[in-house]
N, C-alpha and C positions, 0 to 999 in steps of 0.2 A: 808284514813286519810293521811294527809301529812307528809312526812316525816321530822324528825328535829332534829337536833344537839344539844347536849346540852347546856344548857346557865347557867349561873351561876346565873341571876336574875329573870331565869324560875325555879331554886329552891322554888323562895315565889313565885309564880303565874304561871296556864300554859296559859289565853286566851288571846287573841291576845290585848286584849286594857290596861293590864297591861304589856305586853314585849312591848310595843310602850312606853306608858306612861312612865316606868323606865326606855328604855333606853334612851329616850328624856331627863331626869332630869340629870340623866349621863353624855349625851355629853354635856346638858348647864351648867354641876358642872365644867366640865372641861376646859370649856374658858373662863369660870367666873375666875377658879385659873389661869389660864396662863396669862389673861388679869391682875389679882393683881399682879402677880411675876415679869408681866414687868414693871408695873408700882410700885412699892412698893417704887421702892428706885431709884427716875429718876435721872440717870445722862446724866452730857454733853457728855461726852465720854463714848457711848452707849456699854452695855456689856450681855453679856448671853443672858437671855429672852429677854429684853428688846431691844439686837441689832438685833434679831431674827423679832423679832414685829414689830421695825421700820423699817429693809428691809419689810416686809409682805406688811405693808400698804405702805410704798412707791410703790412695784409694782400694789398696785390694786390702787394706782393713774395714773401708768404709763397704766396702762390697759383703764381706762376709758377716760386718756386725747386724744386718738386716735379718739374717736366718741363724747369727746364732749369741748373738750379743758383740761386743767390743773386747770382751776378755779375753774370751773362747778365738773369736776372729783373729785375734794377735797369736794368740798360740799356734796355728794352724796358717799362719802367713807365710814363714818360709817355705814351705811347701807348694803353696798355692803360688807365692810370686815367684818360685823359680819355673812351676809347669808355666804360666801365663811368659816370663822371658824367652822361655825355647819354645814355647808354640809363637809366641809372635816374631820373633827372629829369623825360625824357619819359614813363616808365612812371608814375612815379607822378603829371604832370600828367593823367592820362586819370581818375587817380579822382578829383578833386576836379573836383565837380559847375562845368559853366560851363567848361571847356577838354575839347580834347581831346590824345590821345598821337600825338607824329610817328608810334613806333615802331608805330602800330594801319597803319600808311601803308607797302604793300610796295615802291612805290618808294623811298621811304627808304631798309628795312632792306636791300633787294637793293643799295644804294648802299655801304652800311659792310659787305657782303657782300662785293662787286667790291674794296672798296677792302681790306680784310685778304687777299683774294686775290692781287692784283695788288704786293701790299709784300713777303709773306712769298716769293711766287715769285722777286721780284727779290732778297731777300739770300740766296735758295736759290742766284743764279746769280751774287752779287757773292761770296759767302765759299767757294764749292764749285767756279765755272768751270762754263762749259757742258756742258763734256764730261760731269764727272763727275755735277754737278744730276743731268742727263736721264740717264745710264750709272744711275742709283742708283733711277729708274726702269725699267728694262729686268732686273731681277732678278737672283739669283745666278751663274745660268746663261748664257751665249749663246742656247744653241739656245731658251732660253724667252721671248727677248726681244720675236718678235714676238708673243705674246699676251700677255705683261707690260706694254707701254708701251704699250696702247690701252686697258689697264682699270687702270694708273696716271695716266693723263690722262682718264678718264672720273672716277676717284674724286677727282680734284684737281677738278673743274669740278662734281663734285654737290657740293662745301662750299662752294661760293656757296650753291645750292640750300638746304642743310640750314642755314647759318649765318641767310640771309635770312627762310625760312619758319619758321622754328624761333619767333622772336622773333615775326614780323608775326604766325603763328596766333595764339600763345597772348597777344598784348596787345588784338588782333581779339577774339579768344575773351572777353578779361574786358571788353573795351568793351562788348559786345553783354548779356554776364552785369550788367553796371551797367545795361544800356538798361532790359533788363527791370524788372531788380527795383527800379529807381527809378519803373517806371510801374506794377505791379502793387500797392506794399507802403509804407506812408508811410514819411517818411524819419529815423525813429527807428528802425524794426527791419531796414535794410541794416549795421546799423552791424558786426555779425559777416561778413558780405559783404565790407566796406571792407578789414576786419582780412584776408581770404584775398587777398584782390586786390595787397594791398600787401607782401603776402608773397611771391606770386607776383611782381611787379615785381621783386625783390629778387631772387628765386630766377635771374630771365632775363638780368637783368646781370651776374649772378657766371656763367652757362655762359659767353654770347657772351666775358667775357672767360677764362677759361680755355680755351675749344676756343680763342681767336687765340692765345694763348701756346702750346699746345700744336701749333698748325701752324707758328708760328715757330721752334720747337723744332724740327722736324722739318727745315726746314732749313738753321739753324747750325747744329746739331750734327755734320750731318759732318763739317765743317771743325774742329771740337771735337776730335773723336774721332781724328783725323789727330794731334793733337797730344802724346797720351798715347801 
């Protein structure tokens, strides 16, 4: 049987589809409220939460205008800063002793996997047409097309793969790295532990959101590039 830490919202439930379920409702209570506190009382001269929030999403525009400009990047913000809020909210509920992280949960992250999959193919096929989408898989050439478009549809289907394992290992990986060293070491000297764990947190919500911007990219931009 696996071993496991206690959680405070494993008090009402021990199987595994209610510690997912509640602490999923958890980390969305909690950018639900952060997202009201900065907005509650917008000023012009941005303060507390609210100056907090406006650096946040200015970087995750400065993030995406690299791969797809500043216009496009803002369009495609809300999206990106709400997946980067609940991956880094759930990331960082896994270190604080008494919860656990959805994102340690591969049903989950293969979930926001499927779903950046199935959004960025469809405005590949709403701004490009079908023809062209799948034509821009099938390579420069004609004669190259049938080994083009079986290993362009194979690498579009491992970025579920690499988007969902990417995350699950390495939030898995530091759950297990907290199991430990919270049962080996009293709980004054993880506290350098806390500090890599939460770095790492950080580190995993800035990829997941930059690789979706950068598949997004991948396909509006044809339709971009039509236009110049």
């Amino acid at each position: 049987m696996e071993e496991r830490l206690f959680t405070f919202l494993g008090t009402f439930g021990h199987n595994q589809e209610w510690m997912v379920l509640s602490h999923l409702v958890l980390t969305v209570l909690i950018v639900l409220l952060v997202a009201r506190a900065a907005t509650k009382r917008i000023q012009l001269v941005p303060t507390g939460t609210q100056n907090i929030m406006e650096a946040y999403l200015q970087g995750v525009v400065s993030i995406g205008s690299d791969s797809m400009g500043e216009k496009n990047a803002k369009i495609f913000m809300p999206l990106i800063a709400t997946l980067g809020l609940i991956i880094f909210v759930s990331n960082m509920m896994g270190i604080i002793p008494g919860f656990e992280s959805v994102t340690g949960n591969i049903n989950f992250t293969l979930s926001l996997a499927i779903m950046v999959f199935l959004y960025y193919n469809y405005l590949g096929f709403k701004e490009n047409g079908a023809g062209k989408y799948l034509g821009h898989m099938m390579g420069p050439v004609p004669a190259l097309a049938p080994l083009m478009f079986p290993i362009e549809v194979i690498s579009h289907f491992s970025r579920i793969v690499s988007l969902a394992f990417r995350l699950f290992g390495s939030i898995k990986g530091d759950d297990m790295f907290l199991m430990v060293l919270l049962m080996l070491v009293p709980w004054i000297a993880p506290l350098p532990g806390f500090f890599f764990l939460f770095a790492f947190g950080i580190l995993q919500s800035f990829i997941f959101m930059i690789l979706t911007y950068v598949y997004i990219s991948g396909s509006v931009m044809m339709a971009e590039e039509d236009h110049h």
